[in-house]
C-alpha positions as CSV (number, residue, x, y, z in Angstrom):
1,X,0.0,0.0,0.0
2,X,1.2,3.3,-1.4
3,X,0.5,6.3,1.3
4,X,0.9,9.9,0.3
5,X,3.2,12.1,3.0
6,X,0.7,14.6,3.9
7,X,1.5,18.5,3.0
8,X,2.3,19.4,6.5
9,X,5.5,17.1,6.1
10,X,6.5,18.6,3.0
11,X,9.1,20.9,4.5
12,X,10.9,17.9,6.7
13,X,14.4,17.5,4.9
14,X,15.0,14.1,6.9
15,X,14.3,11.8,4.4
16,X,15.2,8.8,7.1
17,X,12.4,10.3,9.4
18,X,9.7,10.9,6.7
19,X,10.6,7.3,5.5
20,X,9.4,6.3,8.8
21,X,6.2,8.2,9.1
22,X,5.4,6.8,5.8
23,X,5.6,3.4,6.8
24,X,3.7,4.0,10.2
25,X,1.1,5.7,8.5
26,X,0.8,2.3,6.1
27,X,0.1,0.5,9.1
28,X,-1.8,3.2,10.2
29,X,-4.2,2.8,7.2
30,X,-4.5,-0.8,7.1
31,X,-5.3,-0.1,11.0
32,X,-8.6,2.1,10.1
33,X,-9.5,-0.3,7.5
34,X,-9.7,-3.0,9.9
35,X,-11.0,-1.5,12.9
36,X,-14.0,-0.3,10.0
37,X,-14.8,-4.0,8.8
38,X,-18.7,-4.4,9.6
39,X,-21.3,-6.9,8.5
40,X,-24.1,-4.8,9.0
41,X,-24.9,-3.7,5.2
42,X,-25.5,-0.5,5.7
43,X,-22.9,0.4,8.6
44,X,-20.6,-1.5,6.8
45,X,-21.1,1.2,3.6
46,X,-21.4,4.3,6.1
47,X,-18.7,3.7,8.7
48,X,-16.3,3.8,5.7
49,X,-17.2,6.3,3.7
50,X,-14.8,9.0,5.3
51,X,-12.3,6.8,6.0
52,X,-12.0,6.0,1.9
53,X,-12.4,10.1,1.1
54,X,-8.9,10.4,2.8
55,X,-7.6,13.1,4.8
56,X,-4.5,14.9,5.8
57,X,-3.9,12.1,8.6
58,X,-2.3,15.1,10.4
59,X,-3.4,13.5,14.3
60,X,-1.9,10.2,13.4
61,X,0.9,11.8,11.8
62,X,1.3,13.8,15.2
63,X,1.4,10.1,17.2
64,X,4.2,9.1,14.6
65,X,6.2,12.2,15.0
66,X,6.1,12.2,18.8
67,X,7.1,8.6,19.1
68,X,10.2,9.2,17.3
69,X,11.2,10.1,20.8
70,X,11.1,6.5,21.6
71,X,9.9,3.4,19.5
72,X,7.8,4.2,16.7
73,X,7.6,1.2,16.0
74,X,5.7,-0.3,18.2
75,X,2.4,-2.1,17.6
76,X,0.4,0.3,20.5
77,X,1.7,3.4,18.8
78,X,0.3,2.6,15.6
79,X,-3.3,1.5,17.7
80,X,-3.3,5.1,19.4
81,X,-3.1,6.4,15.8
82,X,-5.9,4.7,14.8
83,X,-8.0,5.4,18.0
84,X,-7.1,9.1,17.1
85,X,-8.2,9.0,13.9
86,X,-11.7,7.5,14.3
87,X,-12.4,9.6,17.3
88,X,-11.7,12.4,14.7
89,X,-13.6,11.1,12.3
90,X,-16.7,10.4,14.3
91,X,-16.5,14.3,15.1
92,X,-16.8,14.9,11.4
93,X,-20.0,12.9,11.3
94,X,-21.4,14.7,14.0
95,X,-20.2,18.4,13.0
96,X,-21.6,17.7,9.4
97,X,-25.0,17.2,10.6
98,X,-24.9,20.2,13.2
99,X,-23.2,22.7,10.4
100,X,-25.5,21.0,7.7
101,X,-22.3,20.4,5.2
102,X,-22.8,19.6,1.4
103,X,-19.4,17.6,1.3
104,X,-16.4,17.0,3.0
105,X,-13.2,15.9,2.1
106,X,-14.6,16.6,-1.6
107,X,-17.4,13.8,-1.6
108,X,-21.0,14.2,-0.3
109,X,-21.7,14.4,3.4
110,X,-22.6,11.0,5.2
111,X,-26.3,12.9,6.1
112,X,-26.9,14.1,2.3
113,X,-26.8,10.7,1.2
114,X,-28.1,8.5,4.5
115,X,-29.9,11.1,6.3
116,X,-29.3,12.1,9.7
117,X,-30.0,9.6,12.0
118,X,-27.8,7.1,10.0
119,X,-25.0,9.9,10.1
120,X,-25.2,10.3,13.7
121,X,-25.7,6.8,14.3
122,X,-21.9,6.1,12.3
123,X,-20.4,8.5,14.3
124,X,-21.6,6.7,17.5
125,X,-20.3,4.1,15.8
126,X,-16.9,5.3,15.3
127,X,-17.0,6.4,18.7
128,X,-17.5,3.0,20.1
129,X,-15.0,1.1,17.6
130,X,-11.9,3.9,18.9
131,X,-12.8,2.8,22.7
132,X,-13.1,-0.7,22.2
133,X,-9.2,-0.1,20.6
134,X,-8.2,2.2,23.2
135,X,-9.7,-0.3,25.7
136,X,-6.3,-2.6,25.0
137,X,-3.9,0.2,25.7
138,X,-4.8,0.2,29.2
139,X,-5.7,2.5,32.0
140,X,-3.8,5.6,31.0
141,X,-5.0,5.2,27.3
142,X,-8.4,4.7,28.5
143,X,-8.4,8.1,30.9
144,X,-6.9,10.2,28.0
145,X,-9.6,9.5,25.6
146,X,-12.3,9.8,28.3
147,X,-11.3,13.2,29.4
148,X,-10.6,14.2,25.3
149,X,-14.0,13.1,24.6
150,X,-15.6,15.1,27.7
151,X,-13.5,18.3,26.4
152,X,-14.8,17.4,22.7
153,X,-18.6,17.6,23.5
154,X,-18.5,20.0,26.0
155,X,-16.7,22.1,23.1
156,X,-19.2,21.4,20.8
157,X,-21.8,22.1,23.9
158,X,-20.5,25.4,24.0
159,X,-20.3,26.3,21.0
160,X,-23.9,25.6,20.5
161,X,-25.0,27.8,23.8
162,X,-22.5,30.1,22.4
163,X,-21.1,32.3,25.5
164,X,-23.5,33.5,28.5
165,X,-24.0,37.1,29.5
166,X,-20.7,39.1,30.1
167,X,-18.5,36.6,28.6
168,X,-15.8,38.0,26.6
169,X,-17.1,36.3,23.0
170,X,-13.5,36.3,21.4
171,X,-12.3,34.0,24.9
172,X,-15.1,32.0,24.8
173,X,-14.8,30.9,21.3
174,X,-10.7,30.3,21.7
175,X,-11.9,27.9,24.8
176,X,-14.2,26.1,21.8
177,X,-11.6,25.8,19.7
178,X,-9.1,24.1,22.6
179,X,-11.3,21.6,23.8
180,X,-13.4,20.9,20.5
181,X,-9.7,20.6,18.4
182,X,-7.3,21.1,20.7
183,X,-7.8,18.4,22.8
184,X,-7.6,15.4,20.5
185,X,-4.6,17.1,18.3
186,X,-3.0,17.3,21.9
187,X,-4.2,13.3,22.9
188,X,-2.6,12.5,19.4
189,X,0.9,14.1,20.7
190,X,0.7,12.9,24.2
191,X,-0.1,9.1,22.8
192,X,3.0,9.1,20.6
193,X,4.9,9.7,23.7
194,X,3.1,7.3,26.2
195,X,3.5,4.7,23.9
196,X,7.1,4.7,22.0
197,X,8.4,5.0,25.4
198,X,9.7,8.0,25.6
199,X,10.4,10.2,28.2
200,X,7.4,10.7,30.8
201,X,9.0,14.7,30.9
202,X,8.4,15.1,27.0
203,X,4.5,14.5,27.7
204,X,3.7,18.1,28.8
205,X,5.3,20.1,25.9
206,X,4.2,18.1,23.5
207,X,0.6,18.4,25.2
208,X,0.5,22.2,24.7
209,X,2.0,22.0,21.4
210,X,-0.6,19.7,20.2
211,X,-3.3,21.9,22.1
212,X,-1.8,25.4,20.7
213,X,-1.7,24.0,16.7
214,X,-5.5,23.0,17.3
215,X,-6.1,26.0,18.0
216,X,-4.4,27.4,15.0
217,X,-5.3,24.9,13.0
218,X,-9.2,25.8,13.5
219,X,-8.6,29.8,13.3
220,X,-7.1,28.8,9.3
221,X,-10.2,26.5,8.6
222,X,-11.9,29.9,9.6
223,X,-9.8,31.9,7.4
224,X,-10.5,28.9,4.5
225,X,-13.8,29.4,4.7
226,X,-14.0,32.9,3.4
227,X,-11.4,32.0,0.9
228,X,-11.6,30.9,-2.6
229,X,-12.3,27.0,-3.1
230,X,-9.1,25.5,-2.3
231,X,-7.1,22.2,-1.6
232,X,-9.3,21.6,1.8
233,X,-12.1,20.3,0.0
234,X,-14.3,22.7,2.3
235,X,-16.7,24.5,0.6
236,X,-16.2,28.4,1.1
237,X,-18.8,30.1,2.7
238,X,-20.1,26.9,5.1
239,X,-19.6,27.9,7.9
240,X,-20.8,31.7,7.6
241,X,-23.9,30.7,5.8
242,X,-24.8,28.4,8.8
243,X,-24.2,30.7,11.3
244,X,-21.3,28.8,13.0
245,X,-19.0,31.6,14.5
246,X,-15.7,32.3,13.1
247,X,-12.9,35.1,13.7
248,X,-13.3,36.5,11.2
249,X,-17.1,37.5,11.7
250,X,-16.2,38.0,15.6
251,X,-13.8,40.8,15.0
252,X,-15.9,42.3,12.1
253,X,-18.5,42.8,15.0
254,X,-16.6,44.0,17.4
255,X,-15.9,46.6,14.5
256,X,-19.3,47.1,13.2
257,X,-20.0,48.9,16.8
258,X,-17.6,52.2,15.2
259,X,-17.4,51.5,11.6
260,X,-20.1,52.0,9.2
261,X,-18.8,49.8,6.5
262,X,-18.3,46.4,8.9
263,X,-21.7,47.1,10.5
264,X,-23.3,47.0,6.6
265,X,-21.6,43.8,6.5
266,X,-22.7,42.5,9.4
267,X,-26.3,43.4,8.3
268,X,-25.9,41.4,5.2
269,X,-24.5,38.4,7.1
270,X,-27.5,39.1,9.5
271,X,-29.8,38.9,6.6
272,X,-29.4,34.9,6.5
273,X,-27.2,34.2,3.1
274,X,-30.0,32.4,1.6
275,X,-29.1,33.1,-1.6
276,X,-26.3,32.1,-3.9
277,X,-25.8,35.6,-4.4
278,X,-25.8,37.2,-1.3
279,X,-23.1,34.3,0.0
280,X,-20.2,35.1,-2.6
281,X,-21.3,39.4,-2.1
282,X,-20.3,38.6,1.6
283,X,-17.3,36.0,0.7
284,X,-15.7,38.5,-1.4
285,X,-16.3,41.4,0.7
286,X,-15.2,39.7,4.0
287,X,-12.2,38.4,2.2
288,X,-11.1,42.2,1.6
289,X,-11.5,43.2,4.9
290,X,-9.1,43.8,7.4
291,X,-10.4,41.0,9.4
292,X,-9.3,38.4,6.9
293,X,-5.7,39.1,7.7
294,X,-5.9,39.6,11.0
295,X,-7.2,36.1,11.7
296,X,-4.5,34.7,9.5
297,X,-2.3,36.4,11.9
298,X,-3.8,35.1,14.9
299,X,-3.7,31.9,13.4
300,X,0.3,32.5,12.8
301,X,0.6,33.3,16.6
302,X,-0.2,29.9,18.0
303,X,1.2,28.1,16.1
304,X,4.8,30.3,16.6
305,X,3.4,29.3,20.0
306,X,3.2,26.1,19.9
307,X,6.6,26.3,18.4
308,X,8.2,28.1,21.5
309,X,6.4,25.4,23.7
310,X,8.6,22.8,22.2
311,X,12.0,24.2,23.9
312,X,12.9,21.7,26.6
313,X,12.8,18.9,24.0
314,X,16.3,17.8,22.5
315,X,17.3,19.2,19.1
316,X,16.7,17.4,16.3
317,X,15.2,15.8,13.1
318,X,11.7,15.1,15.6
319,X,11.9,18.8,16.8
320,X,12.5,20.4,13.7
321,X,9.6,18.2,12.0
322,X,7.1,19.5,14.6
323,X,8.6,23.0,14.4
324,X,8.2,22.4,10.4
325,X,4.8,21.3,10.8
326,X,3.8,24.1,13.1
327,X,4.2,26.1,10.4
328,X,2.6,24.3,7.8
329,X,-0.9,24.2,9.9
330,X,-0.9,28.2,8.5
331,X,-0.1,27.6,5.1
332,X,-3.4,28.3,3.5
333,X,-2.2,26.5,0.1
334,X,-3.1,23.4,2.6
């Protein structure tokens, strides 16, 4: 089986390292395959259909990284990959039905073509296939998924509620973003190091560098979204039209309160975006506001960040892969 390096490893010069990330994500993928097998004829369709649309990888590529620190090899490492990745991808079930998405990952949503109930019922499914794999990695394994999937839902809780009378909205929706991404991107880093072996004091930076790039990595699938149709598969404009909140519409509010021009666009936004033609007159008049860029930006500051958090590891071709795909989180050619 042939696997494709994803983007965010494009940078890496090791060509010894990236050899081994290629060959644990191999495993990796034969991993999902299997831990997807189902007799049930429909499940059996459903519970595979994101697994087969592909994917950066980029948690179970975070596992492999990390382990590097101790044996990468190992048969556990390559489980905890694979628990990561279908507690990810049950999210995406979920989050499609919530943010009522047209496609993902460039194919059809699992809800446009099954409905919802079957959609929500796969990514209960998922859910229950990652802890029945995390359930062999013992105790620790099993606590770090329990408290990631607490921090996932009560993300997505929030989110929902969005934030209650004299919250700051800008703080509350960073706090979304850490335990609804965050959290699992920061599992995926913490797992690579439970599980190679590595050093028990490596666990906490590479927590908050997994924690931080969540974060950044969600404030550029903001950005993306006001953006042209890209690379992501993502189709621009999602998110606004459903309402989800986003930096970049956050900061154009908190501008709309002294500038004319944002609150117009606010008003349009406001309006609903039921039409075509009122989505791309907001796309394209978002994407030339200030705001744009300044999420972008913020989006650059986490992941420097997450960059700084990785000091007390030891230099080398592991550190300067996670400080290479820091970076590459921001690319928005991604």
């Amino acid at each position: 089986m042939s696997i494709k390096l994803p983007k965010q490893l494009r940078g890496v010069a090791d060509r010894e390292l990236l050899s081994k990330i290629e060959s644990g994500l191999e495993r990796v993928e034969l991993g999902l395959l299997k831990a997807t097998e189902h007799t049930d004829p429909i499940a059996k369709v459903s519970i595979r259909h994101l697994v087969e649309a592909g994917g950066k990888r980029l948690r179970p590529v975070l596992v492999l990284l990390t382990a590097q620190f101790g044996d990468p090899t190992s048969q556990d490492v390559i489980d905890a990959a694979v628990v990561v990745e279908l507690t990810h991808l049950a999210t995406l079930y979920h989050d499609d039905v919530m943010d009522d998405a047209p496609t993902r990952r460039g194919v059809a949503t699992a809800q446009n073509i099954w409905g919802n109930n079957v959609a929500i019922l796969t990514g209960d499914l998922l859910f229950a296939r990652a802890s029945q794999l995390v359930s062999k990695l013992g105790v620790r394994a099993l606590t770090l998924q329990a408290d990631t999937f607490e921090r996932l839902c009560l993300g997505q809780l929030h989110e929902t509620l969005g934030p209650s009378e004299g919250v700051n909205k800008r703080e509350h929706y960073i706090q979304v973003l850490a335990d609804k991404t965050g959290s699992l991107i920061a599992a995926a880093a913490q797992m690579g190091i439970l599980f190679s072996g590595a050093p028990a004091e490596f666990d906490e930076p590479v927590r908050v560098f997994g924690e931080k790039i969540g974060v950044a990595f969600q404030l550029i699938d903001d950005v993306i979204d006001i953006s042209e149709a890209g690379p992501s598969g993502k189709t621009p404009g999602t998110d606004l039209r459903a309402g989800v909140p986003t930096l970049p519409v956050l900061l154009l509010r908190e501008r709309a309160e002294t500038d004319a021009e944002a609150a117009a666009l606010v008003a349009l936004i406001d309006g609903g975006l039921e039409s075509d033609e009122d989505l791309n007159e907001a796309l394209t008049r978002l994407r030339k506001h200030e705001v744009a860029e300044l999420s972008y930006l913020e989006a650059k500051r986490w992941s420097d960040d997450a960059v700084t958090a990785l000091a007390p590891l030891p230099d080398g071709p592991v550190k300067k892969a996670l400080t290479v795909f820091a970076a590459a989180v921001v690319d928005r050619n991604n």
